[in-house]
N, C-alpha and C positions, 0 to 999 in steps of 0.2 A: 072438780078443781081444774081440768083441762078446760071447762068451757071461761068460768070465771076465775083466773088466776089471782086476779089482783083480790078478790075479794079472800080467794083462798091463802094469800101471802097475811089478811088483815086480821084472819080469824087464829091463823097461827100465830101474828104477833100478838096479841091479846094473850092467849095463853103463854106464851110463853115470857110477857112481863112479868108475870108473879113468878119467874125464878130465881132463887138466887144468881147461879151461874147457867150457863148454856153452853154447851161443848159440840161441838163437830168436828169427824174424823180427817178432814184435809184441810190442808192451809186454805186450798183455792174456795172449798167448800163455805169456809170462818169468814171469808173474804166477802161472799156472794151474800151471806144472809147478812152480816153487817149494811152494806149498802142496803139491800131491802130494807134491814129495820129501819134506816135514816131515811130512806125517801118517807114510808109509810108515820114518820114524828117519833117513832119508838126507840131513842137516842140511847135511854137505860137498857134495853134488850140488847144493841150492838154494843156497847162499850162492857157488860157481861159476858160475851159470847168471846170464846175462845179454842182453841186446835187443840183437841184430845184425843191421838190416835186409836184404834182398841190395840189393846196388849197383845203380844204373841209371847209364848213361852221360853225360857233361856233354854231350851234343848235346842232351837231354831238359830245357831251360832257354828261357824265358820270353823274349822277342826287344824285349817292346815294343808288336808289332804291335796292330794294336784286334781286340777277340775280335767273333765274331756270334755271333746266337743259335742256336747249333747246340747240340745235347746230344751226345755221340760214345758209345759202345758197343763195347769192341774185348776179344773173346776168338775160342774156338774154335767151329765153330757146325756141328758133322759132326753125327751124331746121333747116335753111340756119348757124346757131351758135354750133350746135352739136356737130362737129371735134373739136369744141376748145374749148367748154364749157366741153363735156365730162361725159354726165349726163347717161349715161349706171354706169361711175363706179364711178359717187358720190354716187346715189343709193344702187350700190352691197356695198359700204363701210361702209354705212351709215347703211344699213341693218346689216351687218357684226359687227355693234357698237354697234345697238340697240338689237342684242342678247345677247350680253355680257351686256349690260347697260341698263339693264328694265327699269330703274329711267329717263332714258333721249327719248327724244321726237324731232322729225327734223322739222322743219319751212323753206320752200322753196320760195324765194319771187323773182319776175321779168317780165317780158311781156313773154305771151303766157307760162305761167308755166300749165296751164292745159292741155299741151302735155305731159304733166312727167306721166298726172295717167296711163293710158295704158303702160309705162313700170313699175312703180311701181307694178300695176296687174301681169305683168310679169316675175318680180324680185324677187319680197317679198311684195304678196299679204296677206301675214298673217301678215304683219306688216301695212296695210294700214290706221288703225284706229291711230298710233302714226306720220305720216305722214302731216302736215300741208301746201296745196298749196293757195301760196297768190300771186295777180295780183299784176301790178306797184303801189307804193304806193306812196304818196306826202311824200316829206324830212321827212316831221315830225311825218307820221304816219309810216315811214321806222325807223326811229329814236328810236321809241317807242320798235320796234320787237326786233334792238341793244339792249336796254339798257336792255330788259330783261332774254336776251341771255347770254351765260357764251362763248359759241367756235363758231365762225366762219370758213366754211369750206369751200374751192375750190380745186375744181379738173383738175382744167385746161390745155391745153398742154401748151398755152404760152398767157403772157400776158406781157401788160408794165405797168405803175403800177395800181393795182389793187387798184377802188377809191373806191367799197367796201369794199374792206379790209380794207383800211383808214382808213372808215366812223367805220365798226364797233371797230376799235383799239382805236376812240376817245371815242368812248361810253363803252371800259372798259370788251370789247371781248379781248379773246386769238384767236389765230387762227391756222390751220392747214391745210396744201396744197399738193398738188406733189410737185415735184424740179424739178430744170435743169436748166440750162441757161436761157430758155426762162422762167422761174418761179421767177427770181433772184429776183422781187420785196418781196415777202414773204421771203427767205431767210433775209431782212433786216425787214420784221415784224415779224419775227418770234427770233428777238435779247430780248432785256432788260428783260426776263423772260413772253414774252408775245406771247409765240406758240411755232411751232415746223414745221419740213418738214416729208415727210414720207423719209425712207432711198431709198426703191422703188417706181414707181408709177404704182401699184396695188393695187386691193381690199384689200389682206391680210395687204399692209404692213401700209395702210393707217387707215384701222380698226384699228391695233395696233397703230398707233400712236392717233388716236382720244380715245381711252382705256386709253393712257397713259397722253392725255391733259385733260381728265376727273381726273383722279388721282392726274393731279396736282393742280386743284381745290379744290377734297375733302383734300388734305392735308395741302391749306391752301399757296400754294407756286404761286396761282394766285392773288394777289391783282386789282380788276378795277380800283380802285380810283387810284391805281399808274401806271399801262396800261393806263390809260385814258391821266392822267397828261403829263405824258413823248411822246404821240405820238398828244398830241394837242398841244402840244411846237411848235413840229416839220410842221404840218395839216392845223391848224386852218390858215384862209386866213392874217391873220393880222402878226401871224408868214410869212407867206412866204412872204408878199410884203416886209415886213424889212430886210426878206434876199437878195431878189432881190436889195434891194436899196444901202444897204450895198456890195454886189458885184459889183452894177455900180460905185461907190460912191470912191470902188478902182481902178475900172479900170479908174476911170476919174484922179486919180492922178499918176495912173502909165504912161497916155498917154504923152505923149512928145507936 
């Protein structure tokens, strides 16, 4: 499909006309195959096709508690995940924060995160003592690391939507990531004043933006109880089933 795209875009609209509906987990995502299906005449596929996030659980909601200043980081960190997790320049960035930001502290949570120490030693060994590596953790004891986190941080080359990020936007995280196409799911967490993108994806530019999602903390321009509110609307499973039923519920009166 990398050598012939177009032909790979024609062979998935064909299947995917005989659907009733067509869901995609990001706005940007809903956006991009729409236009595809219009260029490639499959009008019925894009006017079908609709933003269905995947569900997160209502344990992943916002307590109250006071946040510290911790940034949290939670994926897979085996090394078959490397190229796409990207943990060479979460680390230099994260490094690059916590010199500018002595008050703040990193919490890194996921399977086989105890591969990170040996580049931490290599990165920013003098910073190894604000460094926290945590194994997988059950929902609720991940939940707890959320709620008392203020920024959630990825550095990823591409993802579809990120269900950490989710998880931490229910529980009252801002978040800050690379960009790009392949990152479009943050671009839409990072709306309602709840994060940011870096403008590059390097150390420098992403330091600078994790500098300036701290800033927007101390100045009072992060609310969790309203990050929380506004993306468990959207998250929580009870929200999506209603979406979804409410999308069938038209397509059953539009059918003939």
């Amino acid at each position: 499909k990398a050598i012939i795209p177009q032909l790979f875009d024609k062979k998935r609209l064909e299947h995917l006309s005989h659907a009733d509906l067509v869901t995609m987990v990001t706005p940007q995502g809903t956006q991009i195959l729409k236009s595809i299906a219009r260029r490639f005449g499959h009008s019925r596929v894009a006017e079908r096709t609709h933003y269905l996030p995947h569900p997160q659980l209502p344990l992943f909601t916002y307590d109250g508690r006071e946040k510290e200043n911790i940034v949290v980081s939670v994926g897979r960190w085996s090394k078959d995940a490397w190229f796409q997790k990207n943990p060479k320049l979460l680390l230099q960035s994260l490094a690059g924060f916590m010199e500018v930001r002595t008050d703040y502290r990193s919490v890194i949570v996921g399977s086989s995160v105890e591969l990170l120490q040996p580049l931490i030693e290599e990165l920013c060994g003098h910073l190894r003592n604000r460094f926290e590596l945590i194994p997988f953790l059950s929902p609720e004891e991940l939940r707890d690391v959320y709620l008392k986190s203020k920024i959630g941080f990825w550095t990823s080359r591409h993802e579809g939507q990120q269900g950490t990020g989710s998880q931490a936007l229910c529980c009252g995280c801002s978040t800050v990531s690379t960009n790009g196409v392949s990152m479009n799911c943050f671009a839409h967490y990072a709306d309602r004043s709840s994060g940011r993108q870096a403008i590059q994806n390097d150390s420098s530019f992403l330091t600078d933006a994790l500098v300036m999602e701290a800033h927007a903390w101390d100045a009072g321009h992060r609310d969790p109880h309203e990050i929380s509110r506004n993306w468990t609307a959207e998250f929580h499973h009870v929200n999506v089933a209603r979406r979804l039923l409410k999308l069938a519920s038209a397509d059953r009166s539009r059918t003939p």
